[in-house]
N, C-alpha and C positions, 0 to 999 in steps of 0.2 A: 441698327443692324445692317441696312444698305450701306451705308456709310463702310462701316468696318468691312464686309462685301466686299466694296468698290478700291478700297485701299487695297484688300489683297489679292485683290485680280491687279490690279494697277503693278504690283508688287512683282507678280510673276509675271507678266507681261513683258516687263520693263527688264527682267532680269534677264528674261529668255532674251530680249533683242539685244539686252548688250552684250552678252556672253556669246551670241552669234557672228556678231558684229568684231567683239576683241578675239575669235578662232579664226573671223577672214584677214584680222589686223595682224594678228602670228604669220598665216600664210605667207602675205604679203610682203612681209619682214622678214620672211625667213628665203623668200621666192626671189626679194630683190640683193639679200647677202650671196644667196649664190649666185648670183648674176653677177657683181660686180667680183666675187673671188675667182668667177670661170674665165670673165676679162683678162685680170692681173696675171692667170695662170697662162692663158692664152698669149697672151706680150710677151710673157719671160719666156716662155718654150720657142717662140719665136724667135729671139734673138739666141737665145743658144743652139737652134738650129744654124744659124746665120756664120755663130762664130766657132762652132766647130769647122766649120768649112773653110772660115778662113784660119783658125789654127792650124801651125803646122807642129806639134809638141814632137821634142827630141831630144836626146838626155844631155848633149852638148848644148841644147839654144838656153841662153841665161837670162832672153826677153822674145818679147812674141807681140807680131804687130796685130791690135784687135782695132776695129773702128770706135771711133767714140760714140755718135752719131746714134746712138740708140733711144732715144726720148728721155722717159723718167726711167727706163731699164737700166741698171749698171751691172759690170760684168769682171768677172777675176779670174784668173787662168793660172793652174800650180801645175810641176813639173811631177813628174813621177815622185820624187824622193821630196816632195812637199813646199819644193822653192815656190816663190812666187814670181809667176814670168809674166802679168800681165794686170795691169791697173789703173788704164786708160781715166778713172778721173781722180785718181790718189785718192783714193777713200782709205780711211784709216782700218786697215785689216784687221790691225788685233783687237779689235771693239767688233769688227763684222762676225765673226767666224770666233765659237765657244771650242775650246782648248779640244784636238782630238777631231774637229766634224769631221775635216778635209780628208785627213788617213780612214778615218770610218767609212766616208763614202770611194774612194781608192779601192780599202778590202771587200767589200763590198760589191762592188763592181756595178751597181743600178741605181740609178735614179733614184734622188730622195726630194723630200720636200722637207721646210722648217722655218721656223717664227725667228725674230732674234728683235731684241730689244737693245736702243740705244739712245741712254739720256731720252729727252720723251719722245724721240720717235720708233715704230714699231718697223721691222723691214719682213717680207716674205723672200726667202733664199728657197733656189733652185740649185740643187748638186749632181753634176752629171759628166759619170767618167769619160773619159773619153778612150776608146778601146781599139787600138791597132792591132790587125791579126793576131786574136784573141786575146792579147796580154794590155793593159791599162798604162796606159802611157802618160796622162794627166787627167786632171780633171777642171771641169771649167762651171766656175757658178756666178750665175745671174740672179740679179733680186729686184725689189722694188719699193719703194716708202709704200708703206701702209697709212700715211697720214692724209691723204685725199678720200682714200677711200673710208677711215676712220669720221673723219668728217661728214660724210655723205651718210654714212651709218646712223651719225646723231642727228640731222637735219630729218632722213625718214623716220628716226623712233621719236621724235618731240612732234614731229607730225600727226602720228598715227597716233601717240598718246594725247594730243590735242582731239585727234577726230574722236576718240573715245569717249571722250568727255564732252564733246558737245551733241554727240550720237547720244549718250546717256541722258541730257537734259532734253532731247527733241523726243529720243524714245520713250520715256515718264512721262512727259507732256500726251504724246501720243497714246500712251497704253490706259491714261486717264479718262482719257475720252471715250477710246473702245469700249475698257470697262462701262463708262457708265451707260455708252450706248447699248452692249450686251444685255447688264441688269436691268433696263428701263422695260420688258416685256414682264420680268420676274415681276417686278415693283407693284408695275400699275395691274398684277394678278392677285399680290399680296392685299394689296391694298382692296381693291376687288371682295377679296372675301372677307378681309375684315370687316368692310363694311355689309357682309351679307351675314359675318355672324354674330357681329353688332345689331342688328335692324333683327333678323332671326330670333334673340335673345330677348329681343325688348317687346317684341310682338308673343313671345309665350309667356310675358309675364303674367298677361292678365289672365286667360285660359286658367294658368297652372294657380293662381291666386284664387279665382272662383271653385275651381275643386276642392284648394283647402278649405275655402270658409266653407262650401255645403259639407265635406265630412264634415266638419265641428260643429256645424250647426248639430248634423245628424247625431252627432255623440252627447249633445246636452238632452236629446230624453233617453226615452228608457228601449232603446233597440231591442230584437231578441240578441241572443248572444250569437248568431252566428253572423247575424248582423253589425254586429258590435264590431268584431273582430275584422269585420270587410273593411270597416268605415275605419278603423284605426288602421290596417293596413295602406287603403287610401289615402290618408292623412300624412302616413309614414316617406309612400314613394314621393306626396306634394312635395313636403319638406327638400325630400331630395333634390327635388328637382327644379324646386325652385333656388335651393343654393348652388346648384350646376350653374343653373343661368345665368345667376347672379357673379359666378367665377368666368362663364364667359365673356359678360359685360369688363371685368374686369381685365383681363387678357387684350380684348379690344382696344380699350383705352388706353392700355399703356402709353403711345407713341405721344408727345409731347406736340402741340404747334408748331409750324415749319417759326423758325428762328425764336424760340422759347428757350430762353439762359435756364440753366439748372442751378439751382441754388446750393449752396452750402449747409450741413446738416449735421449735428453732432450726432452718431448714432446711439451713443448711451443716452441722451435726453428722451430720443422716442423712442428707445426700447424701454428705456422704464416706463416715461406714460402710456407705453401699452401695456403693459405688465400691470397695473395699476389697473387699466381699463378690463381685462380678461379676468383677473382677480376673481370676481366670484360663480365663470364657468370653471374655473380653474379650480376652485374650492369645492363644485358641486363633483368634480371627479375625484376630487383629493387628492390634486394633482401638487408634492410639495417643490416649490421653487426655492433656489437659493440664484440670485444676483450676484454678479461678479461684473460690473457697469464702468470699465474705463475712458476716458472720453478721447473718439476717437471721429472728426472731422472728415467729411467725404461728402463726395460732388452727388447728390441724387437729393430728390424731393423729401419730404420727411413722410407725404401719404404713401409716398413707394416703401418707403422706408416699412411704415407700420404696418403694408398690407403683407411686406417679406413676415415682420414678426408672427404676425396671425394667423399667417398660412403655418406658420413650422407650430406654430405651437398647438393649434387646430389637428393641426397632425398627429401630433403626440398625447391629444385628447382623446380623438378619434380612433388610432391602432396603439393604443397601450392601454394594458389595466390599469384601473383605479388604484389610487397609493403610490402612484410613479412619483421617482426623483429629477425634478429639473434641474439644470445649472444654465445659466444663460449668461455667458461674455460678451464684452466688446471691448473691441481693445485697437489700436494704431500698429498697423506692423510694416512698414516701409513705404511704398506706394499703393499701399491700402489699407483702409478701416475692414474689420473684420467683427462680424457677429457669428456667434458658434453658441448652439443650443444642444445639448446632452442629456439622454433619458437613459433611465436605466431598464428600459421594457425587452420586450421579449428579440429587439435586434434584426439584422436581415441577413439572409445568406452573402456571399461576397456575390457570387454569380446575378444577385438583386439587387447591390447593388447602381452599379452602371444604368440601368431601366427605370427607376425611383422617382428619377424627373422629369418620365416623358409622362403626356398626358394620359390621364385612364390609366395611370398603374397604381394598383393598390396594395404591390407586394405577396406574401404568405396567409395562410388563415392566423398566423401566429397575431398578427400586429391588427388583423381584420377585427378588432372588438366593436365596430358602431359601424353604421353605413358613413359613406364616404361616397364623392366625386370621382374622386383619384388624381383629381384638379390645382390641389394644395399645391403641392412641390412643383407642380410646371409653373403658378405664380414665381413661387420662388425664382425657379430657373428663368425665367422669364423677363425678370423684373433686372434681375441681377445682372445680366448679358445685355437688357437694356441699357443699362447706363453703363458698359462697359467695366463691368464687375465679373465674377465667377462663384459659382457654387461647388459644393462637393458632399458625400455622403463619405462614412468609415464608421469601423467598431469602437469604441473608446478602448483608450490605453490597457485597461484592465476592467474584467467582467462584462455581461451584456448590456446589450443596449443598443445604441445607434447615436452619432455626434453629425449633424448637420451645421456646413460651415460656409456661411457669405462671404465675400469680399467684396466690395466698394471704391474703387478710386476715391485715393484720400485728395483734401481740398486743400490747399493754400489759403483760402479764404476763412474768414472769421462765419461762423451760423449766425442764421439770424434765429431771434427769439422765436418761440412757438409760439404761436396764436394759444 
């Protein structure tokens, strides 16, 4: 149970930091792409500041002297009517410039930005007219390779996706430890009171044993009857309460030795030799069973095993009338062995359900026919979630009743024989 716990605290721990960690790794990636697109934008508006001033565009000039001198920035200068007056490093135009930009940005008359791809390099163009007493007289664009900076892009995302991943193994590591330091109050609470309802349990046995035997003794002469009636009621809550104790001894015990393998267990083997063994409580309520015993392998003990059977069928002793019909399955159904027991007694609301396997529930007056603990089904649930298994409660498919149904982590492993 700590165990399973500790993994899922582990679990959300580990999630919460790395998904905090991959929101500051976005930031960052996204904080340093603007950065280096504010640079590149910054350079090219700079040089086209530069060379407007020194353009002189004029519908007679048929070339225009730009400096070259501008770093990784290159720069193109068109005349009104879309000639090209200016190309300081012969870059190839008609691959720079998509059919139409140049005159776009002309009608236009503002400032544009735009991508342009060529063979595999990426460029960023800057379009900006240039406007003589009020009328547009050229236009002059600057751009820049985007392959520096594309580069630099992938150096910080193989970064930040490296830091992610080792953040995540340091985070698990980490959140391992937390967990288990958090639980370790819970544990040694748990553990705490099992062992106070262990020692509790074993110290009223005797008390409650002595009570039984004086009623009985009392009941072998010849009481008055009102006496009678005391002593057999006394008799009646011993019973009780000594199978109380006896379920909370067993609750106690569950938890197996620190490093104790669980063995392998066929569940149809022990649920029939239980079925076998209960056989003639089973008869004195005329309770009829039909078997339906698939052999289905799973990791738990075979006494856990039989005290799950005992408890459900106990069950079905205790809150259903006499002449009830059992079916008892087991069967292999993926990554679990499954026993599923079926009465056809008087059933539980839906709303009762969900409550069935906490301790001290004993359901409706309907199912109430014998005293009871209410202790049964929390074995069950109990046992089940110990060895990392699951129970469950529903109506059967058709008619009343109630189908109580185990699951089991199925085993790889071969069963060993029962004793």
């Amino acid at each position: 149970m700590f165990n399973r716990a500790r993994r899922q605290l582990t679990i959300l721990y580990a999630t919460s930091g790395v998904a905090l960690f991959i929101v500051l790794a976005a930031m960052i990636f996204i904080t340093v792409i603007a950065v280096m697109d504010r640079e590149i934008d910054a350079d090219i508006a700079e040089v086209i500041e530069e060379s407007t001033t020194l353009l002189l565009v004029d519908r007679s000039m048929d070339e225009a002297a730009v400096p070259v001198a501008f770093g990784p920035v290159f720069v193109f200068a068109f005349a009104v009517d879309g000639t090209l007056i200016a190309n300081p490093r012969l870059l190839p135009v008609d691959e720079m410039f998509p059919p139409g930009a140049v005159h776009a940005a002309m009608e236009s008359g503002e400032p544009s930005r735009a991508h342009r791809s060529v063979g595999d390099d990426r460029f960023r163009l800057h379009y900006h007219p240039v406007v003589i007493e009020g009328t547009v007289a050229g236009v002059v664009v600057a751009g820049r390779s985007l392959a520096r900076r594309d580069a630099e892009v992938k150096v910080v995302a193989t970064t930040l996706v490296g830091s992610v991943v080792v953040w995540a193994v340091l985070a698990s590591t980490l959140a391992y430890v937390v967990a288990g330091r958090a639980l370790r109050p819970v544990r040694e609470a748990y553990l705490r009171q099992e062992a106070f309802v262990a020692g509790a349990a074993h110290e009223l046995r005797s008390p409650i044993a002595v009570i039984r035997a004086a009623s009985e003794v009392g009941l072998r002469g010849a009481p008055p009857p009102e006496v009678r009636a005391l002593l057999v009621e006394i008799s009646a809550v011993a019973n009780e309460a000594s199978t109380l104790v006896d379920t909370l001894l067993d609750l106690a015990r569950l938890a197996p030795p620190a490093g104790a393998d669980v063995p392998a267990t066929d569940l149809a083997v022990v649920v029939g030799r239980e079925l076998v063994r209960m056989q003639p409580l089973m008869e004195s309520h005329r309770v009829r069973v039909v078997d339906d015993l698939a052999s289905a392998v799973v990791q738990a003990p075979p006494e856990s095993i039989g005290r799950i059977t005992r408890a459900i069928l106990e069950n079905v002793i205790a809150h259903t009338p006499p002449g009830t019909a059992v079916v008892v399955r087991t069967r292999a159904a993926g990554a679990y062995g499954e026993l599923s027991v079926e009465d056809n007694g008087p059933g539980l609301e839906a709303t009762e359900l969900g409550a069935m396997f906490d301790p001290f529930s004993r359901g409706d007056r309907a199912r109430q026919r014998s005293g009871g603990s209410g202790m049964g089904l929390s074995i069950v649930h109990g046992v089940a979630t110990h060895y990392g298994g699951w129970v469950r409660a529903r109506p059967p498919a058709g008619g009343t009743g109630l189908v109580v149904e185990v699951g089991l982590p199925a085993s790889g492993q071969q069963p060993a024989p029962l004793d």
